[in-house]
N, C-alpha and C positions, 0 to 999 in steps of 0.2 A: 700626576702619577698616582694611580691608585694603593691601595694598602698592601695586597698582595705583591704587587710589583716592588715597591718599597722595600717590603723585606724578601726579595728576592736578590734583591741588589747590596742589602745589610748585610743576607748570609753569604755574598762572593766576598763582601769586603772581609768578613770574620775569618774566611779561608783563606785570605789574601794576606791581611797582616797578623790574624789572631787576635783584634782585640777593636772597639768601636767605641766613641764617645757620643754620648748623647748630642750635646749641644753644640758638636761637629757636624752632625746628621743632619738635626734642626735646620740647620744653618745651611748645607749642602742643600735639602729636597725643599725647602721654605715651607717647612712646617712650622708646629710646636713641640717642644720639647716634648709634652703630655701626649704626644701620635707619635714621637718614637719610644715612647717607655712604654706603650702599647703594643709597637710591632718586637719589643723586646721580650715585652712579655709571652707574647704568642710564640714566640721565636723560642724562649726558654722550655715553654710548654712541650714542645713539640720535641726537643730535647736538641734544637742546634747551636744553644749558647747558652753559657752561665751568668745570669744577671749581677753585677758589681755595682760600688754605687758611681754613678756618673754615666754607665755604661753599658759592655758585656763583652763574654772574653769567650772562646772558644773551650768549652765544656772537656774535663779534664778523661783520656778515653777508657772505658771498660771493656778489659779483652776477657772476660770469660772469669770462667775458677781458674781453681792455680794449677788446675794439671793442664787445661787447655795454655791458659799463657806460659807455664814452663817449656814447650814446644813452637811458641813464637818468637821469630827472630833469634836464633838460639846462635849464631855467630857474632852479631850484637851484644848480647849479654855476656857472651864469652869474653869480646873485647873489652868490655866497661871492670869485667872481674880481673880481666890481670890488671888494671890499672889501682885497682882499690885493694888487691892484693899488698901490691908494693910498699902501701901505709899500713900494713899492718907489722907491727916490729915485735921482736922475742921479750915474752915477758909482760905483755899489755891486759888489760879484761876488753871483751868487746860486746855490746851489746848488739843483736842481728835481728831486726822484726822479719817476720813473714812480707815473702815476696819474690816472685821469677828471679829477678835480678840479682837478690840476695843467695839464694841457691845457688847461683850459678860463683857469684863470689865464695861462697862458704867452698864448694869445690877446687879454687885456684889457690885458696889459703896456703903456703909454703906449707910443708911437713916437717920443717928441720928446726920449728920454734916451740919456744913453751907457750900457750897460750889457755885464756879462759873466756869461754864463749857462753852467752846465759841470750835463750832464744826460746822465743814462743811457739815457731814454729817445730814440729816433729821432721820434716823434712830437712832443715838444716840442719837436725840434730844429726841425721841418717849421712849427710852429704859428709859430713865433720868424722863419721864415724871409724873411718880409715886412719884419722889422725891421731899417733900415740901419745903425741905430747900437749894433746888439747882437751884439758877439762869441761867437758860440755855440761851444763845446768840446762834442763830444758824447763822453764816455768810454766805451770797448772793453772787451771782454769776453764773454760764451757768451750770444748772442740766445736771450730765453725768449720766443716770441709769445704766451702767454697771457697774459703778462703786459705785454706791451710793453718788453719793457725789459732791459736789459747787465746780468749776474749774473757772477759768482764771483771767482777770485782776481785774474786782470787787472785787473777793475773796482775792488777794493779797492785793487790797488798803486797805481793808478794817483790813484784817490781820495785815497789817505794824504801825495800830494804837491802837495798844494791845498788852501789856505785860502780860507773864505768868508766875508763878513760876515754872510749868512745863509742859511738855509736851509729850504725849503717842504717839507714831509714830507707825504705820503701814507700816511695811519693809515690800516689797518684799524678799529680800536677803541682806545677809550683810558677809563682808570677811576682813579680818585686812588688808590685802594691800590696796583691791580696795575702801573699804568703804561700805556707806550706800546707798542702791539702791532700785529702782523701776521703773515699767515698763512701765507708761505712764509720756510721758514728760511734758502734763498740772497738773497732779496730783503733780510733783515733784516739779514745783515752789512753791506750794500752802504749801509745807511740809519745802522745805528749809525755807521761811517764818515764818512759825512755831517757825523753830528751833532756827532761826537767833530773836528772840522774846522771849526768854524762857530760862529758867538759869537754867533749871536742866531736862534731857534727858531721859526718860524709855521706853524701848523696851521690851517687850514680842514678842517672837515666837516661830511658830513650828520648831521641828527640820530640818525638809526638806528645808526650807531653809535656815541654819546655811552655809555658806563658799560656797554660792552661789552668783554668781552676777545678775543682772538687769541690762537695754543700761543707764538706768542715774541716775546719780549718786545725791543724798540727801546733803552727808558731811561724814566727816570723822569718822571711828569708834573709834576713841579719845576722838569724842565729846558723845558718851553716856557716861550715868551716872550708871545707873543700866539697866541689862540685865536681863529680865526671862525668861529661858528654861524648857524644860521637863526634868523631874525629870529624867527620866533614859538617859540623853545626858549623853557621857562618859568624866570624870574631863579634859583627853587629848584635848577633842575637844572643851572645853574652855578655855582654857593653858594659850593660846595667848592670849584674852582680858583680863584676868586677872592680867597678865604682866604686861599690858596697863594701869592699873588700876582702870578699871572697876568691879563695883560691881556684882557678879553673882548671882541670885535665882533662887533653883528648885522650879517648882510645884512638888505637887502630882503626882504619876504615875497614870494614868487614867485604871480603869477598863477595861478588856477586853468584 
């Protein structure tokens, strides 16, 4: 089997289960390990997988800036917000990073509680803005519009002096070995801060990026607390955090 062929056949398998082992490959095409960390690399290159060690996982996805992905899948994220609604109780601080998913949560938020919400994004601030019993802090810092959202060292100091009871994270991707990820590396300080601030951990996301990675790494998938998925993710492919002892919720299946 030639090279190209090879990793034609690596990139179905990465589509197929999301995730490849070297010395499974090896051992499958009877090569060497060192001619599949070649076609991984070429593979990475080219942007169809994220290299791990041993391996390569299915590259965590980038839908655009945040106005484009706030109009993706918008019944999806409606579903995953009322679920992450429900855990928000009267009387809590919550800390909200930048992110579609998160908008559309900060929208669902009950109106009849007291709450205090401290968020880098302006757009959550805005979604929140209806809400009379919710103190919104919105934290300063170098506006990124691609991203929606207050980056660098301001937003950290400012971060490091606020405690949360909890905290809504905005993954890119998240996988049991490698952890919790994302794709810019000013966003990611601003989230580990978060996290490292915050005694109880909730992720909502789409399934597309389940057991994908992102280049930098958040923390580990230990440290969530509760997980929300789409209601039709298969029990198998939450197996593993459950294990871990992670709490899982479906949403709703979303209309087609």
């Amino acid at each position: 089997m030639l090279a190209q062929e090879r990793q034609l056949a690596i990139r179905a398998r990465l589509t197929e289960r999301g995730k490849v082992v070297a010395v499974e490959l090896a051992n499958e095409y009877g090569v060497s390990e060192d001619a599949i960390r070649r076609d991984l690399r070429e593979l990475a290159r080219q942007g169809f997988c994220q290299r791990v060690y041993g391996g390569a996982l299915l590259p965590a996805p980038d839908a655009g800036n945040i106005g484009y992905r706030e109009t993706a899948s918008p019944q999806v994220k409606e579903g995953l917000a009322e679920v992450v609604s429900r855990l928000i109780t009267d009387g809590q601080t919550v800390f909200i990073d930048a992110s579609s998913t998160n908008i559309a949560i900060a929208r669902k938020i009950r109106r009849d509680i007291d709450l205090t919400v401290f968020t880098n994004s302006p757009a959550i601030a805005i979604a929140l803005s209806d809400h009379r019993r919710c103190k919104i802090i919105l934290i300063g810092g170098v506006f990124n519009a691609e991203k929606g959202a207050c980056h660098g060292a301001q937003t950290v100091r400012e971060a490091k002096n606020i405690f949360a009871g909890m905290f809504i994270l905005g993954a890119c991707g998240i996988d049991t070995e490698v952890g919790i990820t994302a794709l810019d590396h000013d966003e990611v300080e601003v989230k580990r801060c978060f996290l490292q601030q915050s005694s109880r951990l909730v992720i909502a996301l789409t399934k597309d990026k389940l057991g994908t990675v992102a280049p930098y790494k958040i923390g580990d998938v230990s440290a969530i607390d509760t997980l929300i998925v789409e209601g039709d993710v298969l029990p198998d492919d939450v197996a593993a955090y459950q294990e871990m002892g992670i709490k899982i919720e479906y949403s709703r299946i979303a209309d087609d």
